[in-house]
C-alpha positions in Angstrom: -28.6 2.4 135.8 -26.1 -0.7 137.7 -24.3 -2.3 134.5 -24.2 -5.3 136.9 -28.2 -5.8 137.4 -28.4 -6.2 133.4 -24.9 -8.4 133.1 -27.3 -11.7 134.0 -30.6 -10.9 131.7 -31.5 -13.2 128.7 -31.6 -11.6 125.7 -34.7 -10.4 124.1 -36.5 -13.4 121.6 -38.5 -10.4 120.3 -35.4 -8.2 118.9 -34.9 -8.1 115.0 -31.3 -10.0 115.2 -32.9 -12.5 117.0 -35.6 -13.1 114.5 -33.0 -13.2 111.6 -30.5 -16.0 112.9 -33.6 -18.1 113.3 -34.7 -17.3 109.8 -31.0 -18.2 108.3 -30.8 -21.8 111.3 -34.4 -22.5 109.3 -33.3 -22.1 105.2 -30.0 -23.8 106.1 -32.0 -26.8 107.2 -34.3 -26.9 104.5 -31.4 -27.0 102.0 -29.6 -29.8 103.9 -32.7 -32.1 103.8 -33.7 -31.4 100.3 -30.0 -31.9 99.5 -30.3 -35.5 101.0 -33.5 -36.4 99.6 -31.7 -35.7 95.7 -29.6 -39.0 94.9 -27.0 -38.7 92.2 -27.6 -40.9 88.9 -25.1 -43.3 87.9 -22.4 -41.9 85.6 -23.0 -43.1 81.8 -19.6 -44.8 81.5 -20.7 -47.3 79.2 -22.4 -45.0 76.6 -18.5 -42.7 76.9 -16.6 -45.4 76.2 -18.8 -46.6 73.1 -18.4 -42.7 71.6 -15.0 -42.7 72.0 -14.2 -46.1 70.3 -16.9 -44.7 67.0 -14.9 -41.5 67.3 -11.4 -43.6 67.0 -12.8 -45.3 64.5 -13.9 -42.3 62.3 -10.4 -40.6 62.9 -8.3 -43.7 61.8 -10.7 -44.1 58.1 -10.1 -40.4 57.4 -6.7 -40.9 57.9 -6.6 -43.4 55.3 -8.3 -41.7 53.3 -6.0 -39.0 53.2 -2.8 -41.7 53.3 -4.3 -42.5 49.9 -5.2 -39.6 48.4 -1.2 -38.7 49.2 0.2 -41.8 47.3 -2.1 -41.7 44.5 -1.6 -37.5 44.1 1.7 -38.0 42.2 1.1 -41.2 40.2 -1.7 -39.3 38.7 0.6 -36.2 38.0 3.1 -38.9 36.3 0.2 -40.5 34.1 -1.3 -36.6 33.3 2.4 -35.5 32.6 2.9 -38.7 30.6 -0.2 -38.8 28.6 0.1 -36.8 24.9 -2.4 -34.0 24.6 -4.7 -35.0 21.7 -4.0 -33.4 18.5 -6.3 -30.7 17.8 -8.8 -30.6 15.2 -7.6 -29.6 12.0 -8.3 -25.8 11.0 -10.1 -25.7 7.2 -8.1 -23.8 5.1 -9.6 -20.3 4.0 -11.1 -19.9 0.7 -9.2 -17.6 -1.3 -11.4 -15.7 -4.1 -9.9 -13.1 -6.2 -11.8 -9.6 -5.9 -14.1 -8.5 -8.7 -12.5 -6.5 -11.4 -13.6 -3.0 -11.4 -14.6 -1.7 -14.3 -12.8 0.9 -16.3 -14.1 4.5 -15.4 -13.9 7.5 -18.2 -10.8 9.5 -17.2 -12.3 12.8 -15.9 -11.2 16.0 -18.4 -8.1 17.8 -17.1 -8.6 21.1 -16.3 -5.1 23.1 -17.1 -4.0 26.5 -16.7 -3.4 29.1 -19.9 0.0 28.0 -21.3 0.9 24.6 -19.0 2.5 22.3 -21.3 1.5 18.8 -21.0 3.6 16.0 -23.0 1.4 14.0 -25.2 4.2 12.1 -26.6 7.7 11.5 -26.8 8.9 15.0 -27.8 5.7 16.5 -28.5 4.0 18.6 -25.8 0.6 20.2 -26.2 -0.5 23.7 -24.1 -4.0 25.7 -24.1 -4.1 29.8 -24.5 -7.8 31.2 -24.4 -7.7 31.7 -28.3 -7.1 27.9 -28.9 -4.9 25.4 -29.3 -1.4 24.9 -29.1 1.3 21.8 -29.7 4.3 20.9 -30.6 6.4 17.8 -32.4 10.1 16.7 -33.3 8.7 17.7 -37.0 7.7 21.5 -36.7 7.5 23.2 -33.3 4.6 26.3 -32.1 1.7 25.0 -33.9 -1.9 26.4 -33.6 -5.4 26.4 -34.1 -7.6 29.2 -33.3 -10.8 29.1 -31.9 -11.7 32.8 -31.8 -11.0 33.2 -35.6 -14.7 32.4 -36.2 -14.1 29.0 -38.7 -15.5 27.1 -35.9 -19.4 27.2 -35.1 -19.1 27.1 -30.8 -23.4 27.2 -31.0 -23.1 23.4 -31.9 -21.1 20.5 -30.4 -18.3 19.6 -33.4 -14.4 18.0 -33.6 -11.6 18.4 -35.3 -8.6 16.3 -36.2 -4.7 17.3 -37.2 -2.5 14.0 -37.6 1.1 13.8 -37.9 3.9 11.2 -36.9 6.0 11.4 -33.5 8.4 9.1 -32.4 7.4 6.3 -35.1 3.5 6.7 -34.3 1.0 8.2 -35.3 -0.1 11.8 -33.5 -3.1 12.5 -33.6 -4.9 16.0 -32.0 -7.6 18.5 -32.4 -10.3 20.7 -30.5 -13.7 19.6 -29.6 -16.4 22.5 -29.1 -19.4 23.4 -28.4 -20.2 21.6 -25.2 -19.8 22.1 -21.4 -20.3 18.2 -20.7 -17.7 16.8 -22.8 -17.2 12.9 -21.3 -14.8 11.2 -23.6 -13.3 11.5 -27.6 -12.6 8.5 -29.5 -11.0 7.3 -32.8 -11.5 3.9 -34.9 -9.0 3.1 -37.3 -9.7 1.2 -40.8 -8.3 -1.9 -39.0 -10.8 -1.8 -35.9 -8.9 0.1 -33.4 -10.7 1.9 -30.9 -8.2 4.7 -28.8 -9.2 6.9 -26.4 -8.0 10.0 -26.5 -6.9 12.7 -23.6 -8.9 15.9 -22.8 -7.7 18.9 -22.1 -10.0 21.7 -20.9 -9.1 25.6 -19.2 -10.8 25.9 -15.8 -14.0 27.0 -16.0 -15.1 24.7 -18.9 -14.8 27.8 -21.6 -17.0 25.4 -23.6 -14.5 23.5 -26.2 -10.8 21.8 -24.9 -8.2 19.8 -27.3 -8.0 15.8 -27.4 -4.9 14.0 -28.3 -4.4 10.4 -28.6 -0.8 8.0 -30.5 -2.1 5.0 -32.9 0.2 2.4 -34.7 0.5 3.6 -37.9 -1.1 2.5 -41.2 0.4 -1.0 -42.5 1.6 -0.7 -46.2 -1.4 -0.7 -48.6 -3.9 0.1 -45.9 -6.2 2.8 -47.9 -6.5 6.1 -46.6 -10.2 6.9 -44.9 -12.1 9.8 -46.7 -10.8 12.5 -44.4 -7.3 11.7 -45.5 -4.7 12.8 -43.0 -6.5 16.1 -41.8 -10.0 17.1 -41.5 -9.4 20.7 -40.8 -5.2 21.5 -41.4 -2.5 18.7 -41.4 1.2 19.0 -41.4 3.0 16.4 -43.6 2.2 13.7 -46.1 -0.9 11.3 -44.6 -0.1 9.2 -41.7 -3.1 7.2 -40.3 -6.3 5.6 -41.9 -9.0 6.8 -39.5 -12.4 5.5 -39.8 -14.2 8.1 -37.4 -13.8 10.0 -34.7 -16.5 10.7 -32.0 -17.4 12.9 -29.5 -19.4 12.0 -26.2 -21.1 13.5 -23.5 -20.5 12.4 -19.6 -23.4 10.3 -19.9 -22.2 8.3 -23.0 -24.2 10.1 -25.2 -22.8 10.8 -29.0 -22.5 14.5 -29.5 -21.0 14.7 -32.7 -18.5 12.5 -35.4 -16.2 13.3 -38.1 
């Protein structure tokens, strides 16, 4: 083929490059005259500058606002600081009531062991052995009652009484028998005096123990009771008016008198 015989042809309408620039020549003037046919709307200068003066307007009051709140903030720490707190409400005093006074409990029965010595006065001393009863004062020293000599009934609850002086008083002693539940022993006096005396048991409740128990002595002229100074043995002239002596059980119960 001559290059030169083609060098003067038209180029073909029908080729696809051909078709596509007049496709683009056709959308770009269909932009350009919808383009002119849009006209712009004014610009809303009016309505900006009203918002901006209400927006000024807004600022400046919060501002002063907050100029306020800055000068008042310390005057009202002055008239807080400067202000007395009230006095506060008076607290009532408590009520002060003095307990209840227990009422005297029965000394429980001292258990002791065969031959502890337990001071029952000044200078005299009283001790347990498992034939009986043992004690001894400034007057006479290593005195004793038996209770295995058979002169006391153990099948029935009974006392006994020995009374002498000790230190300026009178000394009063003796065994109780015949019971396991032995609760208290005590002696009136002619003159209405009513002393409670100390038990004295071995462990394991042998079934009798020895009460003691110091009185004033008898005033001058006071008569003797009928039991004199010594309703078993005594030691000594007379030296107390007793009246009776009694024996109770750990309920309160009378077991037996003398």
């Amino acid at each position: 083929m001559n290059p030169a015989s083609g060098a003067g042809r038209e180029p073909d309408d029908r080729s696809p490059r051909a078709h596509h620039r007049a496709y683009e020549d056709v959308l770009r003037d269909s932009v350009a005259e919808a383009a002119n046919a849009v006209a712009p709307s004014p610009v809303p200068l009016a309505a900006i500058e009203r918002a901006g003066r209400a927006r000024r307007r807004r600022g400046n009051a919060a501002l002063a606002v907050a100029g306020c709140g800055l000068l008042l903030g310390p005057l009202a720490v002055v008239l807080v600081r400067g202000t007395p707190p009230p006095d506060p409400a008076p607290v009532p005093a408590p009520v002060l009531t003095a307990p209840p006074t227990p009422s005297p409990t029965p000394e429980p029965v001292r258990a002791v062991r065969p031959g502890q010595r337990v001071k029952a006065a000044p200078g005299t001393e009283v001790w347990l052995t498992e034939d009986g009863k043992h004690w001894s004062t400034p007057e006479q020293s290593d005195q004793f009652r038996s209770v295995s000599d058979g002169n006391l009934d153990l099948s029935e609850p009974g006392v006994t009484r020995q009374s002498e002086t000790a230190d300026n008083r009178s000394f009063h002693s003796g065994i109780y028998y015949g019971t396991r539940d032995a609760g208290r022993v005590e002696i009136t006096t002619l003159n209405g005096e009513v002393v409670r005396a100390e038990l004295l048991e071995l462990a394991g409740r042998p079934g009798w123990g020895v009460w003691y128990a110091t009185a004033e002595p008898p005033s001058a002229g006071t008569a003797l009771g009928p039991e004199g100074a010594d309703a078993g043995t005594s030691t000594g002239a007379p030296v107390d008016s007793i009246r009776v002596i009694t024996l109770y059980d750990s309920a309160g119960a009378v077991l037996a008198t003398l």
